[in-house]
N, C-alpha and C positions, 0 to 999 in steps of 0.2 A: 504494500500500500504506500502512496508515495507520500512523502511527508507534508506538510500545510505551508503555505505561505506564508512568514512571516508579516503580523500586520503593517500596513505601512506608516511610520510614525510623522507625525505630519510637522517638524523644523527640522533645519539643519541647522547647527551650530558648530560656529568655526572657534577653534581654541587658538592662539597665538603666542606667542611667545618671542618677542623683538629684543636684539640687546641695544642698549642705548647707544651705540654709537655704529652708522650715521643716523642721526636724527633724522634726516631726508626720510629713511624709508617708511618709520612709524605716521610720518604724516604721509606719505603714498600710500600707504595701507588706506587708512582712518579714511581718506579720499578716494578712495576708490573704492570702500564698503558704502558710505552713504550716497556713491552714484550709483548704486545697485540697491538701497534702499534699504541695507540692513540695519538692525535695530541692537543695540548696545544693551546688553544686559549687566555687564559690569565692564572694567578692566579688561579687554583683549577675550572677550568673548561677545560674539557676534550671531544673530539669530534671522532667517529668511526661512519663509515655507517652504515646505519639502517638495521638489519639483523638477522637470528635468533641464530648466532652464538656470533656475537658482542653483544646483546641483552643480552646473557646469561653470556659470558665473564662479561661485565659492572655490573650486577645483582648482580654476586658475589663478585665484586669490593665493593659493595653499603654493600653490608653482613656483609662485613671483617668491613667495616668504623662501621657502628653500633654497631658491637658488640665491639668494641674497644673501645665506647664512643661519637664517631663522629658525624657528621653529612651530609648526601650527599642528594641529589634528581637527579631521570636519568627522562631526557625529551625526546621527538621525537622534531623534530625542522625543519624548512628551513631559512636559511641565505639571508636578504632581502637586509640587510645594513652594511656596512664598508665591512669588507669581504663576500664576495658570494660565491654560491654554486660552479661553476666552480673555484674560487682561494679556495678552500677549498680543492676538487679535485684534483689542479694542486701543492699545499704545497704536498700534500701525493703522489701523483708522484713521485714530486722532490726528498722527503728522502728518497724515497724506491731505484732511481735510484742515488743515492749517494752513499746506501748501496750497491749496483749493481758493481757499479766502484769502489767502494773499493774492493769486494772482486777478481772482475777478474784481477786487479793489483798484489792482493796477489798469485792467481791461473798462471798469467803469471810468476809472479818470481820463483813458485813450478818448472814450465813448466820449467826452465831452466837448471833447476838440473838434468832432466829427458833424460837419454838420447836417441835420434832419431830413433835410430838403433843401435846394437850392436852384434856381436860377438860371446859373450856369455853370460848367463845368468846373471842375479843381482846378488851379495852375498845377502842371506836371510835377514840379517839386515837391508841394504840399500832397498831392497823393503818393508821391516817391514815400517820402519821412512816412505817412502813415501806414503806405503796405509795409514796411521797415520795419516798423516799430508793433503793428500787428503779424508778421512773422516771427517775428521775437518770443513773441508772447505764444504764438500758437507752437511754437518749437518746447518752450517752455510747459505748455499744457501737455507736450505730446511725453514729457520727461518725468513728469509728474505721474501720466497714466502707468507708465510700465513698468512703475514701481508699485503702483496700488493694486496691491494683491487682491484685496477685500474689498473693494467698491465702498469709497469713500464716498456721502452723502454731496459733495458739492461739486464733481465732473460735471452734470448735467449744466448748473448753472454757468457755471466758467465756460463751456463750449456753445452755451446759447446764446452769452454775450458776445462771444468772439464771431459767432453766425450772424448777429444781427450787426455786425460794424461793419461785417463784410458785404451784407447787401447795401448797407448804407453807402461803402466807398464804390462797388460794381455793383449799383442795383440791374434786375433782368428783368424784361418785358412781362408785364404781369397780369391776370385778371382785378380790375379792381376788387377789395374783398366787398364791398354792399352788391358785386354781381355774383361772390362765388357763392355755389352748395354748400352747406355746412354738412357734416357727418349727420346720414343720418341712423338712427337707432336701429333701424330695420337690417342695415346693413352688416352690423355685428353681432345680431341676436348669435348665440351658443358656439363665439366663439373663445381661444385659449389667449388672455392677457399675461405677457412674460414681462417681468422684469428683474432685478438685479437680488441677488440675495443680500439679506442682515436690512430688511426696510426700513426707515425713516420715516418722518413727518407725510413728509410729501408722498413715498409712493403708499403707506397706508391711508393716508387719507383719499388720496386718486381708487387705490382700490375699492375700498367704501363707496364713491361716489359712482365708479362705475356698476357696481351690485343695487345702489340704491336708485340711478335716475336714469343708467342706461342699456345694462342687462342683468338683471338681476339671477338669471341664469349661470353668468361668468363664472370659468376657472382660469385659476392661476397659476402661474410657474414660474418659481423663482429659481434662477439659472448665476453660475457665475458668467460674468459677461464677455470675457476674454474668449476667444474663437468658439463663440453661440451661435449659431444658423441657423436662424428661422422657419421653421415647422409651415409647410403649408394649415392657413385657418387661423395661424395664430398672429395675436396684434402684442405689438411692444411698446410701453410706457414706462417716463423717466428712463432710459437707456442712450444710449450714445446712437445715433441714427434709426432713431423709434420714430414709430407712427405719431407719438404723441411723446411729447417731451419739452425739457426747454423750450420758449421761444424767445428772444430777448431778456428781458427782464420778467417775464413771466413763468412760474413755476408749472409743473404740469397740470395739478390741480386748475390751474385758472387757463389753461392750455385746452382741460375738455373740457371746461365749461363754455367756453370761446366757441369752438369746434363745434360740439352738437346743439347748441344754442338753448344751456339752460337758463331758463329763467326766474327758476326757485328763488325768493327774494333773503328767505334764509341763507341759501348757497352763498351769498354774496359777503358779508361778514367771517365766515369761516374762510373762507379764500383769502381773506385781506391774514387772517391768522396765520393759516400754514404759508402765505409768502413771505411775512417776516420773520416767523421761526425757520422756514426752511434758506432762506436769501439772508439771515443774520442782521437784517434790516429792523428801521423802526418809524418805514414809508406811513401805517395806518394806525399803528399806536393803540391798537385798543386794549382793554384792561386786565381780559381776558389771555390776552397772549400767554405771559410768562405763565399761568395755570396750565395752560393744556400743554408747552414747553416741558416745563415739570414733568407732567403726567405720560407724555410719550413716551421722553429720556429713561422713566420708572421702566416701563414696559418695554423698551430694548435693552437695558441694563437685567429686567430678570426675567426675560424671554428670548431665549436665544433664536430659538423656532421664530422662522418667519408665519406659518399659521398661527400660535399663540400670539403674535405679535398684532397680527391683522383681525383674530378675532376680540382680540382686550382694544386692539384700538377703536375696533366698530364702535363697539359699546361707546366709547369717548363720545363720537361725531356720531351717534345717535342722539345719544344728551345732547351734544350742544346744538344741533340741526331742530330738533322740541324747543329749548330756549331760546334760538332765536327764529322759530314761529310762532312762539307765544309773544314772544317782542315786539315783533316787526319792525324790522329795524328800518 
């Protein structure tokens, strides 16, 4: 009988061991693990998901230290005690979506220079500096994605801003939108809504409002998003070239409501909510925000499950869809 596969343990950790002299190489190391986006768990120990790409990144990590004189060893590993798997997870979340709102802060001040509509065309220069300086930025996005193992909550917004400065600078011949179709309902009764694993604000509440105002039918599937290829029948939200997702400054939630032209007057308050919790903004300031903030954070911090996630969240924007029908805001 032949023997079982050992499980696969899901980091790698690289040990190290540099002598201090030349100092050159401990900072070639150190700089070249956080361009590969490993995560520091002490002193010359260095932790990436177990994979066949990280696998190979670290490998060569190991090469470089050897032949330089060094010393390293790469392990498979699971985290039992002090830090665990899930805060190991949720650290590389964190930086990824740190880098996330760093860059859509730099992408919104671009956006400002950019002008709306205009006239006439850019002097050539002035659109030279800004395809420049939006190159930059989307190189920068693209560096930040290939490190985000776990699908950091703010890819969607950073690539929605960087799409709409782009139409801004080459806009393309367009139907005006008071002539376009909007989605309609009919069109996606029973079908498969995919998006990213570990949800958020925004893709829980998107999924809620799709079960509530546009098929109430829907399933879901949460996919890691890196080399995903969409299933004939199935529709994608909040993902990186989804059906439904960022558009500008709009989160996706206020993306289907736009789309299949809700006009629940409830809907409309709770949108202004998950776009400032989910956009880190404080555009509509209502009072309400930091409570249901709070209360999301609760239920991704102790639901790891994206279905316990989405069905604690329903409940949330059940309540709050009742309070603000009884309001009317």
């Amino acid at each position: 009988m032949a023997a079982a596969e050992p499980p696969v343990l899901p980091w790698l950790v690289l040990i190290h061991q540099i002598p201090p002299r030349p100092a050159s190489l401990r900072v070639k190391v150190w700089r070249r693990l956080q361009t590969l986006g490993a995560l520091s768990l002490k002193n010359s120990v260095y932790v990436l998901p177990n994979g066949d790409e990280t696998r190979e990144d670290l490998a060569w990590v190991l090469r470089e230290l050897r032949t330089a004189g060094a010393q390293g060893s790469l392990c498979e590993a699971r985290l039992v005690d002090g830090l665990d798997d899930a805060e190991v997870r949720a650290t590389f979340v964190a930086l990824r979506e740190a880098d996330y709102r760093r860059l859509a802060a730099e992408i919104r001040a671009l956006a400002k220079t950019v002008p709306a509509a205009r006239r006439r065309p850019l002097a050539d220069d002035v659109r030279a500096r800004l395809d420049t300086a939006l190159g930059r930025l989307r190189k920068q996005l693209a560096e930040v994605q290939r490190i985000d193992f776990f699908g950091a909550p703010g890819r969607e917004a950073a690539a929605g801003l960087l799409a709409a400065i782009e139409t801004r600078l080459h806009p393309q011949p367009s139907t005006p939108r008071a002539a376009r179709r909007p989605w309609q309902r009919d069109d996606v009764q029973g079908r498969t809504w995919v998006t990213r694993r570990g949800i958020h604000i925004d893709r829980i509440a998107s999924a809620w409002l799709i079960r509530r105002a546009i098929d109430p039918t829907a399933r879901f599937r949460f996919v890691t998003p890196k080399g995903h290829v969409p299933a004939d029948g199935e529709l994608r939200f909040d993902m990186f070239d989804a059906e439904f997702t960022h558009d500008g400054d709009l989160c996706t939630f206020e993306v289907l409501l736009r789309d299949f032209a809700l006009d629940d007057p409830a809907l409309g308050p709770i949108a202004e909510i998950v776009h400032d919790v989910d956009l880190k903004e404080q555009r509509h300031d209502r009072p309400e925000t930091a409570g249901v903030e709070h209360l999301i954070a609760g239920i991704c911090r102790t639901a790891a499950d994206d279905e316990q996630r989405l069905a604690q969240g329903t409940t949330v924007f059940d309540g709050l869809h009742a309070w603000f029908q009884r309001r009317r805001p």
